[in-house]
C-alpha positions in Angstrom: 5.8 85.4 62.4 7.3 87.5 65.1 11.2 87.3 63.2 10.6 91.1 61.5 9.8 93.9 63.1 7.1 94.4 60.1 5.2 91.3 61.7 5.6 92.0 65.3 4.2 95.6 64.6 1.0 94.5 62.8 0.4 91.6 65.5 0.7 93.7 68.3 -2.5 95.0 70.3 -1.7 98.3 71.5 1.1 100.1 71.0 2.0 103.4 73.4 4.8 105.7 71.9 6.2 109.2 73.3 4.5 110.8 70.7 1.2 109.8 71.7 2.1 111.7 74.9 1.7 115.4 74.6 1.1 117.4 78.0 2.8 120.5 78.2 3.4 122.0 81.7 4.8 125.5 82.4 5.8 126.1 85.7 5.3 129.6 87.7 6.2 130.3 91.0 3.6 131.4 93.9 0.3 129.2 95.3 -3.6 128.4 93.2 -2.2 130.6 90.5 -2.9 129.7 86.4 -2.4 131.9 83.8 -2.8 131.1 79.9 0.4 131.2 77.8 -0.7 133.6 74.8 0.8 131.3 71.6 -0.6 128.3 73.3 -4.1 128.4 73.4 -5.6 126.1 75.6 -2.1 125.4 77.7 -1.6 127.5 81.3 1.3 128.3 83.2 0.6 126.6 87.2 1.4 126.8 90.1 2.8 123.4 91.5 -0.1 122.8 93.8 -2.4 123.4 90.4 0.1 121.0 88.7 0.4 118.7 91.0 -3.9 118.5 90.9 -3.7 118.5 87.0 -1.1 115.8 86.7 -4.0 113.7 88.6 -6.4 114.5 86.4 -4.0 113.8 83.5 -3.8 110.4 85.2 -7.3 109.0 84.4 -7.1 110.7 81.1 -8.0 108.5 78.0 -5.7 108.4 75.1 -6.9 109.8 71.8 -5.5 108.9 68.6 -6.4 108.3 64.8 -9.9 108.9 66.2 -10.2 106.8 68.5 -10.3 106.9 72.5 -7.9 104.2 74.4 -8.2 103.9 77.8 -4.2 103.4 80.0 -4.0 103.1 83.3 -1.0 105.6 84.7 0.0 105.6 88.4 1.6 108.3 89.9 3.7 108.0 93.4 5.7 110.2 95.1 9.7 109.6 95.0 10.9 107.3 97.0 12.0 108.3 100.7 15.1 106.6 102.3 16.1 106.7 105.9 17.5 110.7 105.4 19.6 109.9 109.1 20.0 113.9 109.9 23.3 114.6 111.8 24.8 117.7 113.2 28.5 117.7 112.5 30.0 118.7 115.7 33.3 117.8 115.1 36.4 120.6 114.3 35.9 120.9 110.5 35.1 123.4 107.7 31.2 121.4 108.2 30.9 122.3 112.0 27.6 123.1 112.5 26.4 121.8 109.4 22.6 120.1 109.8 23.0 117.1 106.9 21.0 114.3 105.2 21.4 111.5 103.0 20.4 111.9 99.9 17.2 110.6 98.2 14.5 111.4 95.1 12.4 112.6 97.6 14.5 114.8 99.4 15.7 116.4 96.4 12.2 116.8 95.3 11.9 118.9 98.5 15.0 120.7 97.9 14.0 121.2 94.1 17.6 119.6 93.4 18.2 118.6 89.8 20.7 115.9 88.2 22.2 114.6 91.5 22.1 111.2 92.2 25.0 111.2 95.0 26.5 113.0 98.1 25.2 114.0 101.3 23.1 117.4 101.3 23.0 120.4 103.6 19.4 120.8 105.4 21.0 123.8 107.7 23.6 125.6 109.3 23.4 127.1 112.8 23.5 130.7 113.0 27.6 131.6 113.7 28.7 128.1 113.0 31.7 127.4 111.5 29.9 126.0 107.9 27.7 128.8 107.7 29.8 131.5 108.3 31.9 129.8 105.5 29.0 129.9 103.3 28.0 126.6 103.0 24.2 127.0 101.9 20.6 124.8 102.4 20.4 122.4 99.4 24.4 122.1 99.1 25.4 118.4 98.2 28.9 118.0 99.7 30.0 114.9 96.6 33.9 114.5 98.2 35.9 115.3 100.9 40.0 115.1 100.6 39.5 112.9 97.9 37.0 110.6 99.3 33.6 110.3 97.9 30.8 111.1 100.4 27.7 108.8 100.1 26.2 109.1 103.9 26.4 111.0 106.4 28.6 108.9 108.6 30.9 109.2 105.3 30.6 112.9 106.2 31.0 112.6 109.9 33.8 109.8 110.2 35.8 112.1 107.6 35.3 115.3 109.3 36.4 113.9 112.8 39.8 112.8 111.5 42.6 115.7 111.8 43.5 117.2 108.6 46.1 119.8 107.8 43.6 121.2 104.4 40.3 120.2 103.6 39.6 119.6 99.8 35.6 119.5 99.2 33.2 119.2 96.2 29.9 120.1 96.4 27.1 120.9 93.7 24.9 124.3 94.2 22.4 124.8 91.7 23.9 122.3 89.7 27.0 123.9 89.7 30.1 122.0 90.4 32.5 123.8 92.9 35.9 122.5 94.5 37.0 124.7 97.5 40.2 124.2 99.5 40.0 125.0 103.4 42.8 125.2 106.0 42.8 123.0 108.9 
């Protein structure tokens, strides 16, 4: 009986799709703010602490469909942390003074970073360091350094205290993909 999909479908309890699923969100900068979106009625614009509280609510939300109200249990959990091990690279290197952190879903939550899933990020720069008077920015993921690829931060600092001539780095800003070339 369960050989077609016909069969499974009629057999099966409850079925879930995306289209059951419908729970726009609109996203508006500042604190406790909501404001309706005119061609919308009945859907606001929030303020992530409002969003984050109506998600919740969302949570413990029945299903409603042909009529009838389901009842799903949704859990909702932070990203992940992972150890971030913050270093200061101190070594003589475009990324002196440089204040980085591995990389994880919930520090790119924090750093509202999008689409990166490797790399090493920027938390700070000291004031007249050598990386920020280079430019090097909060929220910068440094991907690869003279062609390696930079995972860690001990990637970052074991590659930035070996002597080097130029210094070839990718980073992503803003999603944005950038190669720079530095002299040594």
């Amino acid at each position: 009986m369960r050989r077609d999909d016909f069969s499974r479908r009629l057999m099966r309890e409850n079925r879930l799709t995306c289209d059951d699923l419908i729970y726009p969100v609109f996203v508006l900068d500042g604190e406790n703010r909501r404001e309706p979106v005119d061609a919308m009625p009945g859907v606001f614009r929030l303020s992530v602490d409002v969003a984050v509280r109506e998600a919740e609510r969302a949570a413990k939300l029945g299903i409603l469909r042909a009529g009838k109200e389901m009842a799903a249990t949704v859990e909702l959990a932070t990203a992940p942390d992972a150890p971030r091990d913050e270093i200061t690279i101190q070594s003589r290197s475009p990324f002196f003074g440089a204040r980085v952190a591995n990389l994880s879903p919930a520090l790119a939550d924090e750093l509202q970073l999008q689409n990166v899933d490797n790399g090493v990020v920027i938390v700070s720069t000291d004031d007249g360091s050598v990386a920020g008077n280079l430019g090097f920015q909060r929220g910068d993921v440094i991907q690869e350094v003279n062609g390696a690829r930079v995972d860690k931060t001990r990637d970052l600092d074991r590659i930035a205290r070996t002597p080097s001539n130029g210094w070839r780095i990718v980073i992503l800003r803003r999603g944005q993909k950038i190669s720079a070339m530095f002299g040594g």
